[in-house]
C-alpha positions as CSV (number, residue, x, y, z in Angstrom):
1,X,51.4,188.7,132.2
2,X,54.7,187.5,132.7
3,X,55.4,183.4,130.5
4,X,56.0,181.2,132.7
5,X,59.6,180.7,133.3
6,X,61.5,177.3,131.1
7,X,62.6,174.6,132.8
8,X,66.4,174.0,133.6
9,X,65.5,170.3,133.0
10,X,66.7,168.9,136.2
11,X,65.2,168.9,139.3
12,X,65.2,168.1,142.9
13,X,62.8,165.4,144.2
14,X,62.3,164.6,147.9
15,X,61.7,160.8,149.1
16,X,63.7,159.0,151.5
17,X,67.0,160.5,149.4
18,X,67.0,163.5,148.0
19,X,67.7,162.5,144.1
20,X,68.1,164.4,140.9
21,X,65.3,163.7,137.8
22,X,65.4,165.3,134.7
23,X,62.6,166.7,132.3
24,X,62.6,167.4,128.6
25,X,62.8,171.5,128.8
26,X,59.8,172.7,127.1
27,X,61.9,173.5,123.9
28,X,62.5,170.1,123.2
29,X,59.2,168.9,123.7
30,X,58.1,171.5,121.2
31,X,61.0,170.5,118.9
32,X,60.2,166.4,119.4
33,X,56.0,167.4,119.2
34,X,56.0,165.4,122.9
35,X,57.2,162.2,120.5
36,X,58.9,160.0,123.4
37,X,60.8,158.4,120.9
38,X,61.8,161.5,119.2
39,X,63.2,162.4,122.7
40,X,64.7,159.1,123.2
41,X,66.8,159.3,120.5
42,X,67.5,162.9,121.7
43,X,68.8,161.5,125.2
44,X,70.8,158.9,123.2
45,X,72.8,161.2,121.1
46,X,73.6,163.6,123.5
47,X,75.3,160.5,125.7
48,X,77.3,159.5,122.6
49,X,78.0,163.4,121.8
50,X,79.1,164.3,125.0
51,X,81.1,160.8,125.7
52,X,83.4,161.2,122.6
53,X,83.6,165.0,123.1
54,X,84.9,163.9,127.1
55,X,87.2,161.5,125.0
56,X,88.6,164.7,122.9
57,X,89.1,166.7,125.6
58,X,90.7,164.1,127.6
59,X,93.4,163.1,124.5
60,X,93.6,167.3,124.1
61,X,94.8,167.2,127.6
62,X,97.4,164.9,127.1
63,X,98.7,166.7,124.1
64,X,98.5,170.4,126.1
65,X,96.0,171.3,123.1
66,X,94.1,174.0,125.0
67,X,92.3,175.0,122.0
68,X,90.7,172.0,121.4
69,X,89.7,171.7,125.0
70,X,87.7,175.0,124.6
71,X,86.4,173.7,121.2
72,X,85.3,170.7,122.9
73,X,83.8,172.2,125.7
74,X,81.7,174.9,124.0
75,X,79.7,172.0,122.1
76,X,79.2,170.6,124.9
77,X,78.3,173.6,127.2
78,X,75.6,173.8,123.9
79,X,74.1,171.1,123.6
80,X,73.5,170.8,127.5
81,X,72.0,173.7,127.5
82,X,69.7,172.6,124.7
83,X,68.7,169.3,126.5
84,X,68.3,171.4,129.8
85,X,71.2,170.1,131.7
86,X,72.2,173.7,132.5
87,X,74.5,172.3,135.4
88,X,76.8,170.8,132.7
89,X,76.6,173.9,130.7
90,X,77.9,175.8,133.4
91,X,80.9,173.7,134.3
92,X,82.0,173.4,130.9
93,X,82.1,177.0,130.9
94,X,84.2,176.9,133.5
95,X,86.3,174.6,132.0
96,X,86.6,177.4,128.9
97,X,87.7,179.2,132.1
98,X,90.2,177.1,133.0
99,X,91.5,176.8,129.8
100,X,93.1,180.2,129.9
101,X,94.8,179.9,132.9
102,X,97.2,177.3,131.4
103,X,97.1,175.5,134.6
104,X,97.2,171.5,133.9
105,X,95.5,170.4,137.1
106,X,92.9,172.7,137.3
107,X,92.3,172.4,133.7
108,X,92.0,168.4,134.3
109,X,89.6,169.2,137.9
110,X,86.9,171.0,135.7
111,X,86.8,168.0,132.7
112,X,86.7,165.3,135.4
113,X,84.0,167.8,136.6
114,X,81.7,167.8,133.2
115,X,82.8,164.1,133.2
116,X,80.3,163.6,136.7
117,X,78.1,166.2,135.7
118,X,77.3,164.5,132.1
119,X,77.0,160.7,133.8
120,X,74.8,162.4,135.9
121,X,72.5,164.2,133.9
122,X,72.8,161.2,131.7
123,X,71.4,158.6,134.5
124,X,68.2,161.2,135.0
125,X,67.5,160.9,131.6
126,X,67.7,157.1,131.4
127,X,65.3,157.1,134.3
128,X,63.1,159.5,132.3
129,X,63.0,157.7,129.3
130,X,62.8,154.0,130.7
131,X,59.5,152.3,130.2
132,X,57.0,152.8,132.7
């Protein structure tokens, strides 16, 4: 019998707008023990994480310090992936991408890239954890 397959975290809904929601991926509900406060707290670090990390990335830009750009964006691309935001793990792997190509604009696409992905993710997961 094949385990069911984990959850990427974010889903598709249908209603008069097609939306995005998110869902704790079952490994963080096993690693918060279902606590919705546990998770809360979860939801709030990752927005603080992944705002100053942007932040880095975005001062790393200015400075042409592509290392710390890919530094930046593999904690990221980790912690995503953790919270089940697998979307922003991907484009922060593209970003690595980017990173050694050299190329300034395309380097500064991909953050401002992660930068609408993370609000994103980070909007489904206040509408997760809001009161009911």
């Amino acid at each position: 019998m094949t385990p069911p397959r984990p959850s990427s975290g974010l889903t598709t809904k249908s209603s008069d707008s097609t939306r995005q929601a998110w869902s704790p991926p079952p490994v963080l509900l096993e690693a918060a023990a279902g606590d919705d406060t546990i998770i809360a707290r979860l939801i709030d670090a990752f927005g603080k994480e992944t705002d100053a990390r942007i932040e880095q990335m975005r001062r790393a830009l200015a400075a042409s310090n592509l290392p710390r750009i890919r530094t930046e964006a593999h904690s990221i691309k980790g912690c995503a992936r953790q919270m089940g935001a697998e979307e922003v793990g991907e484009a922060c792997q593209d970003l690595e991408n980017a990173c050694g190509l050299q190329e300034a604009s395309l380097i500064a696409a991909r953050l401002n890239r992660v930068q609408e992905l993370c609000d994103e993710i980070r909007r489904a997961m206040a509408a997760y954890s809001a009161p009911r």
